[in-house]
C-alpha positions, -999 to +999 in steps of 0.1 A: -766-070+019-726-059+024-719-041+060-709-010+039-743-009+020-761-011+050-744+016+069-749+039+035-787+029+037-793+037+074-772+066+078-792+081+050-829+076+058-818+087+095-793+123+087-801+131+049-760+137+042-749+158+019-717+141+016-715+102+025-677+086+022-673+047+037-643+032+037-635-004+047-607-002+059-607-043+076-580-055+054-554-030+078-563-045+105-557-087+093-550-103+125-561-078+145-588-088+176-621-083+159-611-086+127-629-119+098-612-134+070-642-118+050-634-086+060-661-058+069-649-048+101-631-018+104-647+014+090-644+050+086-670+073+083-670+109+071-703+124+076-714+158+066-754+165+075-770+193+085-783+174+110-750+181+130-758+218+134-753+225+173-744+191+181-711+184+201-689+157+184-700+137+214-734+139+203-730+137+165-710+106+172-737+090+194-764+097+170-744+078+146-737+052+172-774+050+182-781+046+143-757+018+134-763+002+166-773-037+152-743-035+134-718-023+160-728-051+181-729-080+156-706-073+128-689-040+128-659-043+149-644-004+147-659+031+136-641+056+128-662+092+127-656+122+114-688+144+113-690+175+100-718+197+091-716+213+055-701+247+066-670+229+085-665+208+053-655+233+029-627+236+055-619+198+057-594+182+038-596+140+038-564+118+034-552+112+004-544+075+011-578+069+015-598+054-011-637+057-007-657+034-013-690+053-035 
């Protein structure tokens, strides 16, 4: 199973997102420490789960953490996070050089 598939598979079963956007984002970063020819590296992660409600950033980002931790220490290089429960993302506006992967 791709890197990206499993994150998309955990991260569901544990926060039931409404809104679930990967984006590999490995081939930026060619050369880079931690970086593989075969990419799958670098992510970023936009998160929007109710699950959130009442949580700091620090502790959204460490249930994420705590959730993808095999992969952070075996494949998974870099994580970017944004988490945001629904109500904040009506307000948030992603990149638009960012191409999701769905």
């Amino acid at each position: 199973m791709k890197v990206a598939e499993t994150i998309r598979t955990k991260l569901t079963a544990a926060l039931a997102p409404a809104n679930l956007t990967i984006i590999d984002e490995s081939d930026r970063h060619a050369g880079h420490a931690g970086s593989r020819p075969e990419g799958e590296t670098h992510f970023q992660v936009i998160v929007v789960a109710s699950a959130f409600e009442g949580k700091s950033r620090l502790e959204r980002q460490r249930m994420i953490y705590g959730v993808l931790a095999d992969e952070l220490a075996d494949r998974v290089h870099a994580l970017t996070l944004k988490t945001l429960t629904p109500d904040e993302d009506t307000q948030y506006q992603p990149a638009a050089d960012i191409t999701p992967l769905r």
